[in-house]
DOSE-496836 format. One line per field, with one value per residue (C-alpha): x negated, z, y; residue number from 1. Coordinates in Angstrom, 1 decimal. Example, Ala and Ser with C-alpha at 12.3 -4.5 7.8 and 13.67 -1.06 7.14 Angstrom:
2
xx c(-12.3 -13.7)
zz c(7.8 7.1)
yy c(-4.5 -1.1)
k c(1 2)
end
This chain:
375
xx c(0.0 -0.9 -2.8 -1.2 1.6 -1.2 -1.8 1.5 1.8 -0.9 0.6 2.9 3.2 5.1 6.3 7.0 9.2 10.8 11.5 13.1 15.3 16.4 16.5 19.3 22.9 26.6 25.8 23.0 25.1 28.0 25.6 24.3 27.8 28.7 25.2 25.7 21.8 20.3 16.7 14.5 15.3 19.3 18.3 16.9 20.4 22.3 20.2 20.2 22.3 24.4 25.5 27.3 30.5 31.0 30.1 33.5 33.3 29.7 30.9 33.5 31.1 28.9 31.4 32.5 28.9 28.1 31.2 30.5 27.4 27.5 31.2 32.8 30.1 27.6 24.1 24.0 20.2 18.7 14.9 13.0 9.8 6.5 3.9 4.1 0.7 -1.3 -4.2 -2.5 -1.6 1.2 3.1 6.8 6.2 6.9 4.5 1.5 -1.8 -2.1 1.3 0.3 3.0 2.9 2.1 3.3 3.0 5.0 3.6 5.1 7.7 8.7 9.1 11.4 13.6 14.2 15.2 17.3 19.4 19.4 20.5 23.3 24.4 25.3 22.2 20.4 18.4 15.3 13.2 9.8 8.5 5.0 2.9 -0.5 -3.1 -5.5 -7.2 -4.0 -1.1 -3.2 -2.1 -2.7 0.0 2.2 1.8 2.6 5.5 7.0 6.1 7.5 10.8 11.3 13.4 15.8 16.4 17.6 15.6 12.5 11.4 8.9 7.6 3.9 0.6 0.0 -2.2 -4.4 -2.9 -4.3 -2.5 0.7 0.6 -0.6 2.9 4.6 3.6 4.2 8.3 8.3 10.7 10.9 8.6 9.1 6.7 7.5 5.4 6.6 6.0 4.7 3.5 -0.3 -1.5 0.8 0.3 -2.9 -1.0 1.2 -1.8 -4.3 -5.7 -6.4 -6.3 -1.8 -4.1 -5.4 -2.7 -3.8 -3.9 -0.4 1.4 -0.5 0.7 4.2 1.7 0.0 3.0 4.6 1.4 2.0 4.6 7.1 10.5 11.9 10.1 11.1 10.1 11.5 10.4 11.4 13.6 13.0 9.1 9.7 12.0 14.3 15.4 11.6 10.7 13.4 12.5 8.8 10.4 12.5 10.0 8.0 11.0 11.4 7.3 8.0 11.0 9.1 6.3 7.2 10.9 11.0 11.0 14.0 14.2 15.4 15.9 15.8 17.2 15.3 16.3 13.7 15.6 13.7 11.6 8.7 5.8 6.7 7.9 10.8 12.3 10.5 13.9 17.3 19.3 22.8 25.4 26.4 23.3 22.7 25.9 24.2 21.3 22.9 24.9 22.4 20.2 23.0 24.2 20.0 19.9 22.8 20.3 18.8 20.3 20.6 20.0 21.0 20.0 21.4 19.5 22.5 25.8 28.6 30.9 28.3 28.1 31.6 32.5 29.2 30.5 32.7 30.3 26.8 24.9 24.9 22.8 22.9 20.9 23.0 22.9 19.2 16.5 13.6 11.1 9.4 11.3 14.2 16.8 16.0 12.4 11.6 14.3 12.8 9.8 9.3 11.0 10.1 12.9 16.2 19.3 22.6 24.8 24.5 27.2 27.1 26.7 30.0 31.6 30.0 31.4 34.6 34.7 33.0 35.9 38.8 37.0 37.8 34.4 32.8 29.7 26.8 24.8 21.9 20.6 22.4 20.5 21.1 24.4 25.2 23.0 25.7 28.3 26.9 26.4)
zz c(0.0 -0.5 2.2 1.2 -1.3 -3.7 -5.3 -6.6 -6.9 -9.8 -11.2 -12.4 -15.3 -14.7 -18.0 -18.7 -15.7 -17.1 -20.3 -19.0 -16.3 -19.5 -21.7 -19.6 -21.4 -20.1 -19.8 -17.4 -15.2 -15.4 -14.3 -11.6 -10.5 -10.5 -8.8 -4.9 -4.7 -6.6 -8.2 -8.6 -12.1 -11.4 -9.1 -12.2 -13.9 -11.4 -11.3 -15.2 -17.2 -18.4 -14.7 -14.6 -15.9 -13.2 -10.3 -9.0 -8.9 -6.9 -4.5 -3.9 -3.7 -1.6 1.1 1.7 2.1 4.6 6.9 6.7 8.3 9.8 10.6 10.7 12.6 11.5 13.6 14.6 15.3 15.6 14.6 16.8 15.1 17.7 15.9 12.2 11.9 9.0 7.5 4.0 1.1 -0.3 -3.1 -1.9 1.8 4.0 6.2 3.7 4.8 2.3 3.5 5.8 8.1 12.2 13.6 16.7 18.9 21.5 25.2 27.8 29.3 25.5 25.0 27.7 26.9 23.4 24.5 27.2 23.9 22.4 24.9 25.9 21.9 22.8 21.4 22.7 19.6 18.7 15.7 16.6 13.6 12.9 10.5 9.7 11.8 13.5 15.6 17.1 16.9 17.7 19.1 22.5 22.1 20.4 23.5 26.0 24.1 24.6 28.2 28.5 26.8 27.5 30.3 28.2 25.5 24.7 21.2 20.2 16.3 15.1 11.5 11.5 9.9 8.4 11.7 11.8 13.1 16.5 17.0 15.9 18.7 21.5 19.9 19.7 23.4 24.8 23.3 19.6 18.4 14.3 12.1 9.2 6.2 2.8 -0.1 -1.5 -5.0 -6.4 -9.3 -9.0 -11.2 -10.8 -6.8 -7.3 -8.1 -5.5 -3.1 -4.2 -0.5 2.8 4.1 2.5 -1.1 -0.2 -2.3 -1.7 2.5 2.4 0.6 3.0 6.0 6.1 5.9 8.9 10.8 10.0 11.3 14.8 15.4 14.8 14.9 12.2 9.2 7.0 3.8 0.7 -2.2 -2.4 -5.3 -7.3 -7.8 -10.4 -12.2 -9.8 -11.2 -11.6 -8.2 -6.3 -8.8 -7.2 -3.2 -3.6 -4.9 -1.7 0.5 -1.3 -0.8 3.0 3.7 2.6 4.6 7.7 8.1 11.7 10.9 10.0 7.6 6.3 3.4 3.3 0.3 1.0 -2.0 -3.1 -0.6 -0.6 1.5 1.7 -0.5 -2.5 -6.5 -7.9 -8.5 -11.8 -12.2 -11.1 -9.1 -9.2 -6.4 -8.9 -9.3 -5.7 -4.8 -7.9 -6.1 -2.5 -4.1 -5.5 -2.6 -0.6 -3.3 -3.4 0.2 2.5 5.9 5.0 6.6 4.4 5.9 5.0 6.3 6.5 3.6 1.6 1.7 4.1 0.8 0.2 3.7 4.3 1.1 1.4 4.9 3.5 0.4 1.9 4.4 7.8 9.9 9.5 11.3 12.5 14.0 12.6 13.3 11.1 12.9 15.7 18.9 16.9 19.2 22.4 22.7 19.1 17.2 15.0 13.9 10.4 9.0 7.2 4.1 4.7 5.3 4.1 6.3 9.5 11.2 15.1 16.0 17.8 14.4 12.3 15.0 14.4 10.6 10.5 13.2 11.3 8.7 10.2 11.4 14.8 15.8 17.5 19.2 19.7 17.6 16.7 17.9 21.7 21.2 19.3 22.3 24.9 22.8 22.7 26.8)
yy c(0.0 3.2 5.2 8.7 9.8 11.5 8.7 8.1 11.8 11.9 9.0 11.5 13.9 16.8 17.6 13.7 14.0 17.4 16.1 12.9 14.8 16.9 13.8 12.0 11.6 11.0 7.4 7.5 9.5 7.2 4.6 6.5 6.9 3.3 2.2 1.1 1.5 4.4 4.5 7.6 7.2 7.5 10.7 12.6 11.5 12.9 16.5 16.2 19.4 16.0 15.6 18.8 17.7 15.0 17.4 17.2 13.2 13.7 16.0 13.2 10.4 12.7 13.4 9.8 8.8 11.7 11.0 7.2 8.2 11.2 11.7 15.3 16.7 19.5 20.0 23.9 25.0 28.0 29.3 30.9 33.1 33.4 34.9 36.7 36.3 35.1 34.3 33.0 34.6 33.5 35.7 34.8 35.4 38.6 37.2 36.9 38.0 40.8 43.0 45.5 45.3 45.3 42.0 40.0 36.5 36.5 36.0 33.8 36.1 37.3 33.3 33.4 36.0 35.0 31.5 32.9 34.9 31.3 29.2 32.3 32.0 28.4 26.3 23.3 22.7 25.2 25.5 27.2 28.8 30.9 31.7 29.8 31.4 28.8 31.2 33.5 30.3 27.0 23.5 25.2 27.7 25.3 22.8 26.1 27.8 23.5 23.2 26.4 25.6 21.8 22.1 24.9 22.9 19.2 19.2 20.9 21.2 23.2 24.5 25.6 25.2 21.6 20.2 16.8 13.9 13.8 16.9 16.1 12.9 15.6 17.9 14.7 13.3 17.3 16.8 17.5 15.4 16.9 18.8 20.8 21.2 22.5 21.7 24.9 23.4 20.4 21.7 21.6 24.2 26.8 26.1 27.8 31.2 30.9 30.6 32.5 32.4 30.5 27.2 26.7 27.1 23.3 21.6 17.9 18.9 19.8 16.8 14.8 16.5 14.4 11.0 12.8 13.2 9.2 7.9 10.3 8.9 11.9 11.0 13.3 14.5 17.6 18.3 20.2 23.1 26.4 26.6 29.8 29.1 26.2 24.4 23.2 19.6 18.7 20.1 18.1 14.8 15.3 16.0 12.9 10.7 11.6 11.1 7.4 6.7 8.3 6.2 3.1 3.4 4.9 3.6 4.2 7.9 9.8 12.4 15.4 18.0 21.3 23.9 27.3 29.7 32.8 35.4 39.4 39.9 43.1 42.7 39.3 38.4 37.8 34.2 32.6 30.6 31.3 29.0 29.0 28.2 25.2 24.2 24.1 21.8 19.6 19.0 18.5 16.2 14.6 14.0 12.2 10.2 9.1 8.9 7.9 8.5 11.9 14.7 18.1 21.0 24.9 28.0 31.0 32.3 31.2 33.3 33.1 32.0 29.3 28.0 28.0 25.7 23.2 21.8 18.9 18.6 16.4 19.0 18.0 20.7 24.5 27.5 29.9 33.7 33.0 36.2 35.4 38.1 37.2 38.3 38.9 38.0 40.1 41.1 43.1 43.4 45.8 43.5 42.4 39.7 36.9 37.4 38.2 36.1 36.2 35.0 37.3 36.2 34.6 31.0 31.6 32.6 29.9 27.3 28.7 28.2 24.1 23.7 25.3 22.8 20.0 19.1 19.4 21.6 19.9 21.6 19.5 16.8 13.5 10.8 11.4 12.4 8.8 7.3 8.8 7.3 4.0 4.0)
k c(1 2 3 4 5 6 7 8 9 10 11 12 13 14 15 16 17 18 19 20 21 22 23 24 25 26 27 28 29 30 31 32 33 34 35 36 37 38 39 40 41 42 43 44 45 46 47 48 49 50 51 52 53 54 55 56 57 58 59 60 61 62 63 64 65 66 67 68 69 70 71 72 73 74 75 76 77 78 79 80 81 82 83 84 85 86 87 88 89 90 91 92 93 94 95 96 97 98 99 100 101 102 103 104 105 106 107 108 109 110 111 112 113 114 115 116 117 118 119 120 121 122 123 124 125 126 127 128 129 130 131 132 133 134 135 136 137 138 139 140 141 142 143 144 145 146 147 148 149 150 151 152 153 154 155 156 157 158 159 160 161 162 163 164 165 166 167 168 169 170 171 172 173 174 175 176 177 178 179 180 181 182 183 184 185 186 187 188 189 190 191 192 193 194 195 196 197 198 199 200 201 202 203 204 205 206 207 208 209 210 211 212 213 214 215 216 217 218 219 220 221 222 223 224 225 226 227 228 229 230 231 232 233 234 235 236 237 238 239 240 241 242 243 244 245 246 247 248 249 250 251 252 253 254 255 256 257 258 259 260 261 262 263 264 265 266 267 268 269 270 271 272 273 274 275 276 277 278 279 280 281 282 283 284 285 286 287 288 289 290 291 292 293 294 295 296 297 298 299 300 301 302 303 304 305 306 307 308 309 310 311 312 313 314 315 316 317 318 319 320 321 322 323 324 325 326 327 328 329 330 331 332 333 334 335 336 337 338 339 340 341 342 343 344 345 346 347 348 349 350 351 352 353 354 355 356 357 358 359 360 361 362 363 364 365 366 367 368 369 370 371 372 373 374 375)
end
């Protein structure tokens, strides 16, 4: 078996992959549809133009699976930003290296505060976000900002710089139980101009980072592309054939997907490619018709129309109230963000809409709420 995913990653040509997504026809689709247990190959179908017309039939499809597994449930989670500081440039990102904007990591009393505006909103579920600067926002100040915030909250994730593996296990052994990491894009060359600078610019480090974290030990992986940069269909061919190789090897883990779209921010460039709504509920689709386990998460960079709609549809966890600036919530509300969302409206509110939807808000993460169940 393969030690990492690179290997199978350069087994692949990205415009073979392209052409072939575009390639597909009616019939593959309808043979997609009909499949109890769908191939990579049926995934590029099913985010193919010639899937469009049966989008209504895959929302359908999508939804059974998700409540099969899930039920009418939708995770609620909220990010929390410690540090916009730096040391990557990255030409989509408010907190690149090259904006001159004011910069902030919280101390242990700011911590504090901002989970205390968290856990007031109604959260039991964190995300602890930063930026990638080893020498301000290091495993150290990870593993105090957790000991710090164990005891507030029933599930810690956290999205920061790809680490090594032995660091993951001390995160991991400290309460981590998820971590996110985005490839950005898996297009190799044009991941060059994306990340023109720092340590994010190592291309082959950061697809390795999810093998890093199955071998930790991590209980829930995170992975996805930011969809603007790229062609979308060939992007998300590329981040489900890592979720497949993942799946396979480290089948322990769970996993999930996440659907960030370009969203302004100061400093960064426009989208390269455009990606509709429709194209969005494709691809969500998609996923879940690939992947009955995965969960499927959205943020509130999407709108509140968008959110309100993609409940019943295949997503099963959503920020919400999000501040994407560190000390957003209570401490600096001022501070610069990382983009802007859309959706500003409370968790409160949010909670209100999945339940007029049907569904019920959790506001911590699945596993030990089915565990309680089972008891």
């Amino acid at each position: 078996m393969e030690t990492t995913f690179t290997p199978q990653f350069n087994a692949y040509d990205w415009d073979e992959i392209k052409n072939s997504i575009h390639s597909k026809t009616a019939m593959d689709v309808e043979r997609a549809l009909a499949s109890n247990r769908r191939t990579l190959d049926d995934f590029k179908a099913l985010i193919a133009p010639a899937a469009l017309p049966y989008l209504e039939q895959m929302a359908q499809i999508s939804h059974q699976l998700t409540q099969k597994r899930f039920g009418k449930t939708m995770q609620l989670y909220a990010p929390m930003y410690l540090s916009n500081e730096c040391t990557n440039i990255c030409t989509y990102c408010g907190f690149s290296f090259d904006n001159k904007l004011k910069r902030k990591t919280l101390t242990n009393e700011e911590i504090l505060k901002e989970a205390e505006a968290i856990k007031q909103a109604g959260f039991n579920h964190v995300l602890l976000v930063t930026g990638e600067a080893n020498h301000t926002v290091h495993v150290d100040y990870f593993l105090n900002a957790i000991q710090l915030l164990r005891p507030l909250f029933a599930n810690i994730s956290i999205e920061v710089q790809p680490l090594e593996e032995f660091e993951y296990r001390q995160l991991h052994q400290a309460g981590v139980y998820s971590v996110l990491v985005y490839q950005e894009s898996y297009h190799r060359e044009a991941y060059k101009t994306y990340h023109p600078k720092g340590k994010k610019s190592n291309f082959t480090y950061r697809l390795e980072t999810p093998d890093r974290l199955g071998a930790a030990g991590i209980h829930k992986i995170g992975i996805g592309v930011l969809l603007g940069l790229e062609d979308w269909r060939t992007e998300s061919f590329f981040c489900a054939a890592h979720l497949d190789y993942l799946q396979r090897k480290y089948w322990q883990t769970k996993y999930s997907i996440s659907f960030p779209r370009m969203r302004p921010a100061e400093g960064i460039i426009e989208p390269n490619v455009i990606v509709t709504d429709k194209d969005l509920v494709q691809l969500i689709c998609a996923y879940r018709l690939f992947s009955e386990e995965v969960e499927l998460s959205i943020s509130t960079r999407e709108s509140e129309k968008f959110r309100n709609h993609i409940i019943p549809l295949g997503a099963t966890s959503m920020s919400a109230g999000s501040k994407t600036n560190p000390g957003g919530y209570a401490v600096d509300p001022q501070s610069l963000e990382q983009f802007e969302i859309s959706d500003e409206r409370s968790a409160a509110e949010i909670a209100g809409i999945i339940k007029r939807a049907g569904y019920e808000a959790v506001w911590k993460d699945w596993d030990k709420v089915l565990a309680y169940t089972h008891e």
